[in-house]
C-alpha positions as CSV (number, residue, x, y, z in Angstrom):
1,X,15.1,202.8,18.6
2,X,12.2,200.6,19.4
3,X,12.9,198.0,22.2
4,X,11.1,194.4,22.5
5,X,9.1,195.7,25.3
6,X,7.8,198.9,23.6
7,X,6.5,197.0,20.3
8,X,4.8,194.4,22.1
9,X,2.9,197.4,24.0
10,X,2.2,199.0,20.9
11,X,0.5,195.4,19.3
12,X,-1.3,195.0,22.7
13,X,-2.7,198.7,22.4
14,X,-3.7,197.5,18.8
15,X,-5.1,194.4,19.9
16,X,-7.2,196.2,22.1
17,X,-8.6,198.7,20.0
18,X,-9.2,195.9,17.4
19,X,-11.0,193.8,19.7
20,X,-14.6,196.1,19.5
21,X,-13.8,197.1,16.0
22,X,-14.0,193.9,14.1
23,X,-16.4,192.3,17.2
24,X,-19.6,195.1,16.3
25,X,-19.7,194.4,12.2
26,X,-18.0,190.9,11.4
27,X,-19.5,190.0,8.5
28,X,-19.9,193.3,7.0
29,X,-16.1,194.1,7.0
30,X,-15.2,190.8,5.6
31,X,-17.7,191.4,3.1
32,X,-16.3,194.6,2.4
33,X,-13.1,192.8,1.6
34,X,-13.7,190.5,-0.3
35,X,-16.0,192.5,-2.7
36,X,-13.2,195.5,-2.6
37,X,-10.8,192.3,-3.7
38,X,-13.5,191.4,-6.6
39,X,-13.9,194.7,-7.6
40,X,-9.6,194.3,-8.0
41,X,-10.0,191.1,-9.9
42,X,-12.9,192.0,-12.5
43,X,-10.7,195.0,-13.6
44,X,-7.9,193.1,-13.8
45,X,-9.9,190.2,-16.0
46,X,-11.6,192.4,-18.1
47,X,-8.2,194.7,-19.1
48,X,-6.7,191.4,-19.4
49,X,-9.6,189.9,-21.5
50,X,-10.3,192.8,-23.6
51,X,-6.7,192.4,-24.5
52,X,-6.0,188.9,-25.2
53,X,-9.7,189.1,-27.4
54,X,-8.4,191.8,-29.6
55,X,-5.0,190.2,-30.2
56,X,-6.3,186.9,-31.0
57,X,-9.4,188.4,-33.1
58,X,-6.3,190.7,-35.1
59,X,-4.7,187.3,-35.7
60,X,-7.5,185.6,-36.6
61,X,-8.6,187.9,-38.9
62,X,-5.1,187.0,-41.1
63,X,-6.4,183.8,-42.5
64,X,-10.1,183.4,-44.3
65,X,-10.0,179.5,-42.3
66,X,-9.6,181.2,-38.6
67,X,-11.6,184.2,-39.3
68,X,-14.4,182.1,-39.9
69,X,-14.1,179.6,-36.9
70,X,-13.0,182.2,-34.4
71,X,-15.9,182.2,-31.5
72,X,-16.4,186.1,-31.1
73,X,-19.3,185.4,-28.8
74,X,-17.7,184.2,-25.7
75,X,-15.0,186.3,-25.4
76,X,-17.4,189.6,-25.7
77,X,-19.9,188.0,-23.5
78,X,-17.3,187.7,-20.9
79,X,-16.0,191.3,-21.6
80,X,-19.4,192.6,-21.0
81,X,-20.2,189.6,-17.3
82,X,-16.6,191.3,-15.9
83,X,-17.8,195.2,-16.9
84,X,-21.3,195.1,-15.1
85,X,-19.7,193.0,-12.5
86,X,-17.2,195.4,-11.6
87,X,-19.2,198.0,-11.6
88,X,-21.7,196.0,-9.3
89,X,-18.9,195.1,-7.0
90,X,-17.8,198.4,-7.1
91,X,-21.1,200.3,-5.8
92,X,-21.5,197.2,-3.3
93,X,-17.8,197.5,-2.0
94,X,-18.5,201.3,-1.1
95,X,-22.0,200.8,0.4
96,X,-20.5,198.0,2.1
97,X,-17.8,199.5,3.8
98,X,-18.7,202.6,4.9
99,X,-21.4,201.2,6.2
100,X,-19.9,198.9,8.2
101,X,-17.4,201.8,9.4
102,X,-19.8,204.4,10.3
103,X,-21.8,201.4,12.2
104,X,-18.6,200.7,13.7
105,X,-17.4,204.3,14.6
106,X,-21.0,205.2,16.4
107,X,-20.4,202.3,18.2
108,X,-16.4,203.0,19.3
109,X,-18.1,206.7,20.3
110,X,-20.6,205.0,22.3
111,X,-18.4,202.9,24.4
112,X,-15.8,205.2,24.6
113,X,-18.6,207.8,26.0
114,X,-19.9,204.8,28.3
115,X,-16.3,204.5,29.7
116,X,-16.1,208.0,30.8
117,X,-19.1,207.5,32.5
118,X,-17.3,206.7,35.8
119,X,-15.8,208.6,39.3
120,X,-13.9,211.5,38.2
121,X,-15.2,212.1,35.0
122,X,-17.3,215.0,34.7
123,X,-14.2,217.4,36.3
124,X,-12.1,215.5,33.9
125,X,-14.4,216.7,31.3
126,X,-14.4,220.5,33.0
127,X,-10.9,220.8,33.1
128,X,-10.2,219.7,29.5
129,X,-13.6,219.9,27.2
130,X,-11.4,220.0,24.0
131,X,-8.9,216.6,25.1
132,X,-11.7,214.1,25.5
133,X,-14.0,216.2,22.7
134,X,-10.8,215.6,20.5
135,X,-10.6,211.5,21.4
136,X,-14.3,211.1,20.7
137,X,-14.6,212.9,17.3
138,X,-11.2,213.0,15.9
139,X,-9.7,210.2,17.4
140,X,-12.3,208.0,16.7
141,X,-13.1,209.1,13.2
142,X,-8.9,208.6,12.3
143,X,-9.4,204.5,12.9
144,X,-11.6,204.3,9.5
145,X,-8.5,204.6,7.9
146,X,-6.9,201.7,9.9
147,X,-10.2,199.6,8.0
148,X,-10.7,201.6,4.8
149,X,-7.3,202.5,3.7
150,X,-5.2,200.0,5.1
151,X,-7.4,196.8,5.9
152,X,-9.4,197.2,2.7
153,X,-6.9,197.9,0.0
154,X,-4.2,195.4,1.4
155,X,-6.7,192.9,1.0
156,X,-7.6,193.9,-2.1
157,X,-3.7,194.4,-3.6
158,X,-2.9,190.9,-2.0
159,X,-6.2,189.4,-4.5
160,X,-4.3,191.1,-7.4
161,X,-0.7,189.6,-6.8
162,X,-2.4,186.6,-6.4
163,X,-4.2,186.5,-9.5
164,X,-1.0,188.4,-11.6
165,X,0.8,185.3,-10.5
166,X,-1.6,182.3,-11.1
167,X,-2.3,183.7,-14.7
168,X,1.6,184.0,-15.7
169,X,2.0,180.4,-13.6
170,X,0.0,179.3,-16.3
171,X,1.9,180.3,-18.6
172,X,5.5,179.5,-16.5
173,X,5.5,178.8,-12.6
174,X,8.8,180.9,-12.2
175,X,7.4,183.3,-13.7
176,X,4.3,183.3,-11.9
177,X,5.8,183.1,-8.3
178,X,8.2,185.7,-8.8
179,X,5.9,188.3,-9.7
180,X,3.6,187.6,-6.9
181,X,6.5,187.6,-4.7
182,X,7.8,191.2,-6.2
183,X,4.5,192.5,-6.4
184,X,4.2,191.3,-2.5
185,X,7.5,192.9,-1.4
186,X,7.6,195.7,-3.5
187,X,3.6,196.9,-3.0
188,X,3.8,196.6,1.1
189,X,7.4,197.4,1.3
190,X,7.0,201.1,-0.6
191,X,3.6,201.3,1.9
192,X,5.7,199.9,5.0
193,X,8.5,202.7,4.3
194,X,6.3,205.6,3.5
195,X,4.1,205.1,6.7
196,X,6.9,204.9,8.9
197,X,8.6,208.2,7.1
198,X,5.0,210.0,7.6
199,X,4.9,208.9,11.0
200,X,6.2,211.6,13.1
201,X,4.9,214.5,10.4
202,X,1.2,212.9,10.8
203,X,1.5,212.9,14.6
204,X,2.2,216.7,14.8
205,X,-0.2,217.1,11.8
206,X,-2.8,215.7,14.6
207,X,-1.4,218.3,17.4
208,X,-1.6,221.0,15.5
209,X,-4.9,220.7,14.2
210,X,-6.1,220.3,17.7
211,X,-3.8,223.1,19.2
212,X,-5.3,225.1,16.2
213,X,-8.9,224.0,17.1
214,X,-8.6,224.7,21.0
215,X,-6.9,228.0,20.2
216,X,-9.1,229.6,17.8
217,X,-12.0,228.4,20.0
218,X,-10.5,230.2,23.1
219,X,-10.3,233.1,20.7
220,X,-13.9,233.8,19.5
221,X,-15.6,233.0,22.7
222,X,-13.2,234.2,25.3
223,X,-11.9,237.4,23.0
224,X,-13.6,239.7,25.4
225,X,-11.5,238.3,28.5
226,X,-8.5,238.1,26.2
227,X,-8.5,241.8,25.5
228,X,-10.0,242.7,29.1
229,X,-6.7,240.8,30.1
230,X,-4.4,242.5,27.2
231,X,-3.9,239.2,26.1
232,X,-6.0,239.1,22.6
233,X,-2.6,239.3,20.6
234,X,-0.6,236.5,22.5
235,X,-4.2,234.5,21.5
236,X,-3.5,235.3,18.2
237,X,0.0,234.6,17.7
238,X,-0.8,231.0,19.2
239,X,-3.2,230.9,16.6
240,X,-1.1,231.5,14.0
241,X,1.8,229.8,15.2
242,X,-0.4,226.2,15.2
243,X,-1.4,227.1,11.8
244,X,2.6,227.6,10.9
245,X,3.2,224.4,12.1
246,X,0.0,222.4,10.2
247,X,1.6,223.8,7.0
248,X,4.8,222.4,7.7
249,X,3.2,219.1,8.7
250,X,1.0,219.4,6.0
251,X,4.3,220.4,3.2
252,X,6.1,217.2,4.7
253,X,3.2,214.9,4.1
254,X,2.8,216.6,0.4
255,X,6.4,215.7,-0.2
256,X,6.1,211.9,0.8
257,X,3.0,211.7,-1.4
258,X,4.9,212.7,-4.2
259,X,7.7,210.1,-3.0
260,X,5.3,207.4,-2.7
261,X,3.5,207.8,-6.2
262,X,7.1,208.0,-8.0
263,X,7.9,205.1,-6.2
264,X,5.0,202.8,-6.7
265,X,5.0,204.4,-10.5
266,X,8.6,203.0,-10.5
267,X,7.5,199.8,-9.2
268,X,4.5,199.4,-12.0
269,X,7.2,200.1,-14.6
270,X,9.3,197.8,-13.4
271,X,6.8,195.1,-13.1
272,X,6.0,195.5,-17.2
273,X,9.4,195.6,-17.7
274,X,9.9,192.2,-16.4
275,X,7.1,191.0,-17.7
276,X,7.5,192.0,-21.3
277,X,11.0,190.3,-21.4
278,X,9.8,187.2,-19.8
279,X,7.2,186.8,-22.0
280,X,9.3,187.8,-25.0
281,X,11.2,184.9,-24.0
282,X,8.3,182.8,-24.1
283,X,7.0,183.9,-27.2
284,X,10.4,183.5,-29.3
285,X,10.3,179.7,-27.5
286,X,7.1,179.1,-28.8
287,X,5.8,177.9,-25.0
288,X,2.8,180.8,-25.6
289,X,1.5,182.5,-28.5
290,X,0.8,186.4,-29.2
291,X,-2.4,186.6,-27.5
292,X,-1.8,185.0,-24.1
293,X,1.7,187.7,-24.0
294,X,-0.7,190.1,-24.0
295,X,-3.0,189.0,-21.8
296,X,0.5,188.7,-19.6
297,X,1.3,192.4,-19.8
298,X,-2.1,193.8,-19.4
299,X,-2.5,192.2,-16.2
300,X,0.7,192.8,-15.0
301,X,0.1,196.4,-15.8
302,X,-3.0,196.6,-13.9
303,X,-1.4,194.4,-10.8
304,X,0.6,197.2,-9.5
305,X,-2.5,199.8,-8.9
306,X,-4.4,198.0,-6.4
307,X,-0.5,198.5,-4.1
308,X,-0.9,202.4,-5.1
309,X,-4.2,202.2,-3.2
310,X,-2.1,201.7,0.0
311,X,-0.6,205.3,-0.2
312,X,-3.5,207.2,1.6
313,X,-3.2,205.2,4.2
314,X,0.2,204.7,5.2
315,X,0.2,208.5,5.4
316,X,-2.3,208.5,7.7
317,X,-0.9,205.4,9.3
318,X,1.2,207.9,12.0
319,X,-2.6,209.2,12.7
320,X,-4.2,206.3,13.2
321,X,-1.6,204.6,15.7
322,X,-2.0,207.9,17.8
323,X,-5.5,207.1,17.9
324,X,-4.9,203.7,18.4
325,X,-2.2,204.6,21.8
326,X,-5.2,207.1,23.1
327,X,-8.2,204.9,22.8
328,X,-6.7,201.7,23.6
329,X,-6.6,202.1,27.3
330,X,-10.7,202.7,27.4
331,X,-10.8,200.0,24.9
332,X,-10.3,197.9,27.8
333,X,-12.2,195.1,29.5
334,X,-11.3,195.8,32.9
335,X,-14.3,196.6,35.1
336,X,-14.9,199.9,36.1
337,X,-15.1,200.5,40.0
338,X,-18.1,202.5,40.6
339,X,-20.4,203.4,43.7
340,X,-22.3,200.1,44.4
341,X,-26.2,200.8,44.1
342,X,-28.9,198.8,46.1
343,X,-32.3,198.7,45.9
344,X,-33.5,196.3,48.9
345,X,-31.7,197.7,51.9
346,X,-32.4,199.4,55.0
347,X,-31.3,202.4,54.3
348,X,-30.7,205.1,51.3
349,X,-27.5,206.1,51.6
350,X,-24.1,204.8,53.3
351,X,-21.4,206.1,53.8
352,X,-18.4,204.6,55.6
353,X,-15.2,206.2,56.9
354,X,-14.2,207.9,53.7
355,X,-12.0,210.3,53.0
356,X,-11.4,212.9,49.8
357,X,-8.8,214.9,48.6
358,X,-8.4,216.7,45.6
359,X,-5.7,215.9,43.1
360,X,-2.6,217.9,44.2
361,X,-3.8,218.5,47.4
362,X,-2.4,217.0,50.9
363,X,-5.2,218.6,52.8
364,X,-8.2,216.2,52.9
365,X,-11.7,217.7,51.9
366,X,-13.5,214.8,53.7
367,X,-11.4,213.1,56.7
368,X,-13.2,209.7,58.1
369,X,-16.9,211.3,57.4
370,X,-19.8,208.2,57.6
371,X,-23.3,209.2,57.7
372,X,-26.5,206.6,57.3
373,X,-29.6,208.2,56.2
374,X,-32.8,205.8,56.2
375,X,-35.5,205.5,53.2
376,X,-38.0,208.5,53.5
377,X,-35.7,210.9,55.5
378,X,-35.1,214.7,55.1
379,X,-31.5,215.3,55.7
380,X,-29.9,219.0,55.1
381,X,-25.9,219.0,54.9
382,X,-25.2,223.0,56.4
383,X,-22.0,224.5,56.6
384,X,-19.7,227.4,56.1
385,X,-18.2,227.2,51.8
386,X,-15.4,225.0,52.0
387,X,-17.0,222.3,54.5
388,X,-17.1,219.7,52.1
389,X,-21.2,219.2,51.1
390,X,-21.0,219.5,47.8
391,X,-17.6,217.3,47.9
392,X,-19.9,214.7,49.9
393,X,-22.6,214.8,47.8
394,X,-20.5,213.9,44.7
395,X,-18.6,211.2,46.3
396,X,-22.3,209.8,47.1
397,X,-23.1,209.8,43.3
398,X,-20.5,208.5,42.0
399,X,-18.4,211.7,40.6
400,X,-15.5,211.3,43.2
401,X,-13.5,208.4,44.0
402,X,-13.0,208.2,47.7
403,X,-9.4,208.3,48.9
404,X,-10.5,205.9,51.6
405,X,-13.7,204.4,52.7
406,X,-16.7,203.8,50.9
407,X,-20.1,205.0,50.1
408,X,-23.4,203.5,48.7
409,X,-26.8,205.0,48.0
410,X,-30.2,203.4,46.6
411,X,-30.3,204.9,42.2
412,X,-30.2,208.8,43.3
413,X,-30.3,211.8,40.9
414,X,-27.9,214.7,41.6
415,X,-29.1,218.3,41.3
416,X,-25.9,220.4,40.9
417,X,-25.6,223.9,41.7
418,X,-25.4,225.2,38.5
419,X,-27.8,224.3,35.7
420,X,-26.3,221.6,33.1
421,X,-27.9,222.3,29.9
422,X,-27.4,221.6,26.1
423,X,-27.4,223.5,22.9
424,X,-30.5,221.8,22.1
425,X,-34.3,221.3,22.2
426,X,-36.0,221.7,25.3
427,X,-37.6,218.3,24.3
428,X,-34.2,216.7,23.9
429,X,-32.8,219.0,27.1
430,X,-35.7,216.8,29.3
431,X,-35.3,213.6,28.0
432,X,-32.1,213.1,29.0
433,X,-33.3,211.9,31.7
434,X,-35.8,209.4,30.4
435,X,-34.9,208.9,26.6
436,X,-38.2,207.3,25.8
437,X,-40.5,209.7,27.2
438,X,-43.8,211.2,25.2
439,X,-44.7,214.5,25.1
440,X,-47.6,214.1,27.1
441,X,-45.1,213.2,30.1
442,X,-42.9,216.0,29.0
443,X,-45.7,218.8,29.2
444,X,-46.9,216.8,32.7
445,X,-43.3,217.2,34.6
446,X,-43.2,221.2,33.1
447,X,-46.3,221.7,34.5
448,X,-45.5,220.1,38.4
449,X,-42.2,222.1,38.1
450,X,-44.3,225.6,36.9
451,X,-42.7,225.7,33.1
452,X,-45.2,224.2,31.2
453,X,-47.0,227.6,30.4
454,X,-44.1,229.5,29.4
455,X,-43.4,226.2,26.8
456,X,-47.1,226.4,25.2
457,X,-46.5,229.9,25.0
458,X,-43.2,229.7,22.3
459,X,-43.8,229.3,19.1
460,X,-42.0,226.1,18.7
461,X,-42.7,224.4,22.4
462,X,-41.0,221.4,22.8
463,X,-39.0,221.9,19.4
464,X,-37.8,225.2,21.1
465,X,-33.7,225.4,20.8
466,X,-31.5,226.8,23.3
467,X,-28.4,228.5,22.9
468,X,-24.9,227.6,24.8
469,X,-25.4,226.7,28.5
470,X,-29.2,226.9,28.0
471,X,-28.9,230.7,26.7
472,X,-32.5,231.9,26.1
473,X,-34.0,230.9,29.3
474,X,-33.9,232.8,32.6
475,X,-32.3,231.7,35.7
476,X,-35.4,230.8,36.6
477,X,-36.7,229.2,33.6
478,X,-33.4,227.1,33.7
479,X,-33.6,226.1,37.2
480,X,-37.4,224.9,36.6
481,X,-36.2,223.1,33.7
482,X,-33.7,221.0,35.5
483,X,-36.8,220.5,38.1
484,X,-38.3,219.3,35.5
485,X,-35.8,216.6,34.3
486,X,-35.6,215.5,37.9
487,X,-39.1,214.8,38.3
488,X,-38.8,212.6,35.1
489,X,-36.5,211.0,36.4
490,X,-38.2,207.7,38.5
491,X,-35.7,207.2,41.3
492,X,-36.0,206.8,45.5
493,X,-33.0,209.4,46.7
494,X,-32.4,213.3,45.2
495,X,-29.0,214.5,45.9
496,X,-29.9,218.6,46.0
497,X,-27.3,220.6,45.8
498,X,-28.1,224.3,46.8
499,X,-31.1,224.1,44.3
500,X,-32.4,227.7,44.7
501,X,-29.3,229.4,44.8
502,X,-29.0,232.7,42.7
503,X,-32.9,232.7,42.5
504,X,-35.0,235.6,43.8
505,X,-37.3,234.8,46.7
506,X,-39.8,234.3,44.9
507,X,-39.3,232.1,42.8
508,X,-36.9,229.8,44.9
509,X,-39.8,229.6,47.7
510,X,-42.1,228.3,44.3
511,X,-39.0,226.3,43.4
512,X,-38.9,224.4,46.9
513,X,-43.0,223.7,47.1
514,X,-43.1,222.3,44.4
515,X,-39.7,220.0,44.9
516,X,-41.8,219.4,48.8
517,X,-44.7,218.3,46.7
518,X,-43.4,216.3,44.2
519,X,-40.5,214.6,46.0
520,X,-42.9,212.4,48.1
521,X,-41.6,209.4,49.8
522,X,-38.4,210.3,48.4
523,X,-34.9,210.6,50.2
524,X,-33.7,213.8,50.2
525,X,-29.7,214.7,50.7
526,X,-29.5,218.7,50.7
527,X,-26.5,220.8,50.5
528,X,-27.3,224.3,51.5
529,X,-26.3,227.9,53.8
530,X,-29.8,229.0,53.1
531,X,-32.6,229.0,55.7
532,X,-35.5,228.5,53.2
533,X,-33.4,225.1,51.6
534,X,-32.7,223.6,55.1
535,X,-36.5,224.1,56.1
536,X,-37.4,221.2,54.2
537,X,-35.4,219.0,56.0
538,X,-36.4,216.8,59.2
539,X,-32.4,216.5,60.0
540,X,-29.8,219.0,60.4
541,X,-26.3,217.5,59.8
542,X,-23.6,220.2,59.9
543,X,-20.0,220.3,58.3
544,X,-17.0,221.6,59.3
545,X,-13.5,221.1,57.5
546,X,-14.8,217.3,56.3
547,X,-16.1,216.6,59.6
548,X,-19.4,216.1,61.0
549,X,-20.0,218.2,64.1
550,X,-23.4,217.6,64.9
551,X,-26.4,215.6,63.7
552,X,-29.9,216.8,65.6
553,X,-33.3,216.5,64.2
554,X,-36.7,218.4,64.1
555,X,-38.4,218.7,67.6
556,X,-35.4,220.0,69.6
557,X,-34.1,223.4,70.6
558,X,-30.7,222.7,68.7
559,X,-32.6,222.2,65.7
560,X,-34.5,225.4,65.4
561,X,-31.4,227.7,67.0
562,X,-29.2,225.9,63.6
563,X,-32.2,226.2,61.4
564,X,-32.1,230.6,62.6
565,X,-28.6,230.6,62.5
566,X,-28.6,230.1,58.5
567,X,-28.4,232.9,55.9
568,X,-32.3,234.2,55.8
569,X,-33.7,235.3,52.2
């Protein structure tokens, strides 16, 4: 049973979610509305019209005086004003809104992709691709029903009760209020009652579609582990057991849609019902005459349709407020803490007592570390695995929250140690990280990072598409491709984190001249074990269990015994 507390949460989550929705496209979505409510009333108008014209012309047509002074020519002209109409508010109403949704979904996607952009998230995104994948396609694409199927059609069912009742008002004001009050209560009440129903089967209808997703993805691209690991059956079987329970989501739903269209076929029968007596009753009292009753019952026949609309989406109505519960807390105002960033200062980088931990874990991965490195210098972070550099380096940019502490650095670009590239063009691949960059620029940064005549030579250059992870490059190729994209990148620190590693000699020492070359009067933060890394630096700063040990610089014994004491080629 809900409580006070939990249904004012769920409004709040609502709320919030609502906020950015109706904020990006005002105007559109009340213009979508409002013509989806025209559309509504022009069908309703010309049923109604068409009717009450061919009853009174029948009539008419009894007497030779009638026949004769009956205007024909209005009537028709407003048949045919209400048919083009509706058909224009029709086509308007669906470019309208969908416009105004997919507008408002790209924009959901981007700031729901901006709010991830924060400490922690890209080993969020590591440890569960298909969760946050899941909230930025699925989740976000199941709020255009809260707009198009709920928002849209309720507007539109409340124009027709509306109109229902001011034409029979005309005709009686009892009459008139009580069917807009029955077509009110009965229309939302049947959509009220069927999306609470559908609730909980629409909520595991969205859990097993993902399960069902993740699953059959683990299937085809890890089958070869699965069966190394005698586990490609027990894959399977999960498989087919999330598909076993989408049908049975899927059969409950089917069965409440057949619920819900007997009972808002009930509800439309009842509604003529009522509204033949009453007007009977009229009739036989001489208040209206033949025509008018069946002006009456046609749009009373018509009223109940616009209600039937709501169906669709109080089914997915159980969807949609999962959506809403997930999204709602990045929906959120609340500013985002994040590694403060300072151009004018005298130094690149800060960092200040902090300490890191990783989730779980009472043993500290960083314990009090600070460490100041000034604007130009050449610092390599050396260690045994395990020290805590590469922990360091991600605390530095952002990607870790520090337990304790605090760190700030100048705008820096991290190089990680393994190669972050898309299923996409190399073109697309670069300009990550400068969106507006030309080809020429492109083709320049290939060529400083030694690519640029491996690029001319494919067939499609720029245009070229890579596979998964980058596949159709060689380590290499990839590494001198994410040179690339940091040399495009215009900014006064590089955070380098083991950049040649898994390279042969070769091309790692060609790899690190040009990085020397090209990094000019940049700061540079390495994290390395390798001799032929730490060489570029003018400071050796070495890590042991999250502590610094020693700091020494080029010029001194200390620095060229640690320098030889560092894992050769």
């Amino acid at each position: 049973m809900k409580t006070p507390a939990s249904t004012a949460i769920h409004w709040r989550e609502l709320r919030l979610v609502l906020r950015p929705f109706l904020a990006e496209q005002p105007r559109p979505l009340l213009l979508g509305c409002l013509l989806a409510a025209l559309t509504v009333l022009t069908g309703m108008a010309l049923l109604g019209l068409s009717g009450w014209f061919i009853t009174a012309t029948a009539l008419a047509g009894l007497h030779a005086a009638t026949a004769f002074t009956f205007d024909v020519f209005m009537p028709s002209a407003g048949i045919r004003l209400l048919a083009l109409g509706r058909t224009a508010s029709r086509y308007g109403e669906r470019l309208v809104t969908h416009d105004a949704t997919f507008a408002v979904l790209a924009a959901l996607r981007v700031r729901l992709f901006r709010g991830w952009a924060r400490a922690e998230a890209a080993r969020e995104l590591l440890m569960r691709p298909a969760r946050l994948l899941f909230r930025l396609t699925s989740d976000i694409d199941a709020l255009e029903s809260l707009y198009l199927r709920l928002f849209v059609p309720a507007a539109a069912a409340l124009g027709a009760a509306l109109l229902a009742g001011t034409v029979l008002g005309f005709m009686h004001a009892g009459m008139g209020l009580a069917l807009t009050l029955w077509l009110v209560t009965a229309g939302w009440g049947i959509a009220f009652a069927v999306a609470r129903r559908a609730r909980w089967p629409a909520v595991q209808r969205a859990h097993a579609i993902e399960a069902l997703r993740a699953r059959a993805v683990d299937l085809v691209a890890g089958q070869t582990d699965l069966v190394m690991a005698g586990r490609i059956d027990a894959q399977r079987n999960a498989v087919m057991s999330a598909d076993m329970h989408l049908a049975k989501a899927d059969l409950a739903l089917n069965k409440l849609e057949a619920v819900a269209g007997l009972a808002y076929g009930s509800a439309g029968t009842l509604t003529l019902v009522g509204t033949l007596l009453a007007v009977g009753a009229l009739v036989s009292e001489g208040v209206i005459g033949a025509p008018a009753a069946a002006l009456a019952l046609l749009i009373a026949l018509t009223a109940t349709e616009p209600f039937a609309a709501l169906r669709r989406g109080a089914l997915d109505a159980g969807r949609t407020w999962l959506a809403v519960r997930r999204l709602a807390p990045r929906m959120a105002d609340d500013a985002q803490e994040a590694t403060s960033i300072e151009e004018e200062t005298s130094f690149a980088l800060r960092v200040q007592g902090v300490s890191v931990a990783h989730p779980g874990s009472r043993t500290p991965v960083l314990s009090d570390l600070s460490l100041t490195v000034m604007p130009g210098e050449r610092v390599a972070l050396i260690g045994a695995s395990g020290a805590g550099k590469s922990t360091l380096l991600a605390a530095i940019a952002g990607e870790i929250t520090p337990q304790s502490g605090h760190a700030s650095a100048q705008p820096a670009c991290l190089l990680t140690q393994r190669t972050e590239l898309f299923q996409d063009s190399l073109r697309d691949n670069l300009r990550l990280a400068a969106p507006g960059a030309t080809d020429e620029q492109l083709h320049a940064v290939l060529h400083a990072a030694g690519l640029d005549s491996d690029v001319r030579a494919m067939p499609a250059g720029l245009g070229t598409r890579l596979g998964e992870g980058g596949l159709g490059l060689s380590g290499g190729q990839s590494r001198r491709l994410a040179l690339a994209r940091l040399l495009l990148r215009p900014v006064p620190l590089w955070l380098l984190d083991e950049p040649t590693e898994a390279l042969d000699a070769a091309t790692a020492h060609d790899v690190l001249q040009r990085l020397a070359q090209h990094a000019g009067a940049r700061t540079l933060l390495i994290a390395t074990h390798l001799r032929r890394e730490a060489a570029l630096a003018d400071r050796l700063v070495c890590m042991r269990q999250g502590r610094i040990v020693f700091d020494i610089r080029r010029g001194s014994d200390a620095f060229d015994a640690a320098l030889r004491s560092l894992r050769p080629d």
